[in-house]
C-alpha positions, 0 to 999 in steps of 0.5 A: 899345214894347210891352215897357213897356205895362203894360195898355192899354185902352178903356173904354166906359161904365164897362167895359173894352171891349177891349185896345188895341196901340200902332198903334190909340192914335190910333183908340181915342183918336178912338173914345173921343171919338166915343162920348162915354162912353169913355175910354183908359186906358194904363199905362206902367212906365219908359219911354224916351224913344223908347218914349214918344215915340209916346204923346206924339205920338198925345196931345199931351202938354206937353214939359215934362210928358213931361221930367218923366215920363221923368227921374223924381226928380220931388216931388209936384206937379200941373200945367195944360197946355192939353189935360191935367192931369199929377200926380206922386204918391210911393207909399209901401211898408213893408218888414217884413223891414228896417224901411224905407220905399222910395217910388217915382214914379207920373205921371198925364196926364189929357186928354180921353178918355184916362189915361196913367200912367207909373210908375217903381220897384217900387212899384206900387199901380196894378194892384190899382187898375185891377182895383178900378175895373174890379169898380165899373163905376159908378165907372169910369164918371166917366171919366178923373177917376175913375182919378185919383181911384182913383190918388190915393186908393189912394196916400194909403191906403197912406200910412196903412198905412206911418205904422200901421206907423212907429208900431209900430216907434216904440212897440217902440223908445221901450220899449226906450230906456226901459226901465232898462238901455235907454240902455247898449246900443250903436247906439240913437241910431243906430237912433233916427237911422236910423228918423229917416231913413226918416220923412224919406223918408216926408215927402217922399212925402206932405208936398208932395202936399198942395198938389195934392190941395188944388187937385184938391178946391178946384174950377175945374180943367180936367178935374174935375168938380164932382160930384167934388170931394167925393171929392178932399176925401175924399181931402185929408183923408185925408192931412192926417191922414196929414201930421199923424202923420208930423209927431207921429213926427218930434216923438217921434223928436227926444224919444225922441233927446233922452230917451237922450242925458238917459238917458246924461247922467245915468248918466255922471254917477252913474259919475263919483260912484261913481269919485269916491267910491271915488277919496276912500275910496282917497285917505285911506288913500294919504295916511297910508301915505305920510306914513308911508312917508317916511324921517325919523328922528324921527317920534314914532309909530314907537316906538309898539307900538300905533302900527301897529295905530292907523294901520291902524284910522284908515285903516279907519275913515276908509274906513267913515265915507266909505262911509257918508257917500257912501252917504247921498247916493247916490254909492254 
């Protein structure tokens, strides 16, 4: 068990009051509820079910909850159970390296007096959080919500940090298919389909967190307090902006796919002109040489001593005049 405790510890007050072991979950619990200013804080990373099988005892998590904690694979949601509330929140992180996004799962359980945070994948915006609260003890002093509080904004700040970096690269990409000979390198609509991939994977982190955090901010929740209802709504709006982005990158990325295909449309149209126009120039010159190059005995220019020197000029000529021709109207 000890193995995937991340941190455990009891905060009295707003300050970490001391780390806590596993057999001391069910004292520091009863401490904590005793007091009456403290609360447990537990972080957890990709437990088993045996390992979380002593944490689900000593606090009475839902079954259902703790399913939902050990399977993973879990959309964004929040639930109410008799005695805690369970979040599920997707962090989001931006690799610069290979242009990706990669999400992980975080999981809250927040009851009376304790915080259970279960976390799976390498992403991993909780101890840069815990640190935070731990340096603004006036924050830390809300108790459980003030961590999911924490958690959640911490979450959808990043969100913001990724959709500044989708944004950069949808800038870079959109001036490269733009550009004049953008449209005839290989692998562009399968970069565009690409990034398309990694703004769907985005979605799914953050569109379907805000029904959660529209409840967490509407009030009447076990657990939440009114006086923090403002920062939830804070947060909310934080990722309405968020999910307003992703919607305007998804919407640039069908037009950008639609402009390059146009893009690709128009220039197969113009090389079909060009072969057209030079099939034309070529077919003229092909027609009399084979008039010509029949074998009739009577045919009256053959006897000509011009009649050569004729047919090679109207062949000239006829080219130059489809030339022109074909270049007026910008076939050539």
């Amino acid at each position: 068990m000890p193995t995937v405790i991340v941190d455990c510890a009891l905060y009295r007050d707003g300050r970490r009051s001391e780390r806590r072991q596993p057999e001391d979950f069910s004292d520091a619990l009863d401490e904590a509820r005793a007091a009456g200013d403290a609360f447990l804080w537990i972080g957890l990373h990709e437990p088993t079910e045996a390992e979380f099988a002593l944490v689900t005892s000593e606090f009475g998590l839902h079954p259902l909850a703790v399913e939902d904690a050990l399977c993973a694979h879990q959309r964004p949601k929040l639930e109410r159970y008799d005695d805690s509330l369970f979040l599920v929140l997707k962090p989001a992180a931006y690799d610069d390296g290979t242009s990706t996004v990669s999400t992980g799962e975080l999981m809250l359980f927040v009851g009376d007096s304790f915080v259970v945070t279960v976390r799976h994948g390498d992403t991993n915006p909780l101890s840069a959080v815990r640190q935070r609260l731990e340096d603004e003890p006036e924050v830390l002093r809300h108790g459980p919500t003030a961590v999911m509080y924490a958690v959640s904004d911490a979450v959808v700040d990043h969100y913001m940090d990724v959709e500044a970096e989708l944004h950069v690269d949808l800038d870079e990409l959109e001036e490269e298919v733009f550009t004049p000979d953008g449209g005839e390198g290989r692998g562009v609509a399968e970069r565009i389909y690409a990034f398309k991939r990694q703004v769907l994977e985005f979605r799914r982190a953050a569109g379907p967190l805000a029904e959660p955090m529209t409840r967490l901010a509407g009030g009447g929740m076990r657990f939440v307090p009114g006086p923090s209802l403002p920062f939830f709504r804070d947060v909310n709006d934080h990722l309405t902006r968020v999910n307003e982005q992703i919607e305007g990158l998804d919407r640039l990325l069908s037009d950008i796919l639609s402009a390059h295909l146009a893009q690709l449309s128009v220039r197969q149209n113009d090389d079909m002109r060009r072969i057209s126009a030079w099939a034309a120039m070529c077919a003229v010159p092909t027609m009399i040489a084979g008039v010509y190059g029949m074998n009739f005995t009577h045919m009256p220019e053959l006897h000509w001593a011009w009649a050569y020197p004729a047919v090679v000029a109207l062949m000239a000529g006829t080219c130059v005049v489809l030339h022109r021709f074909f270049r007026r109207r910008g076939w050539l």
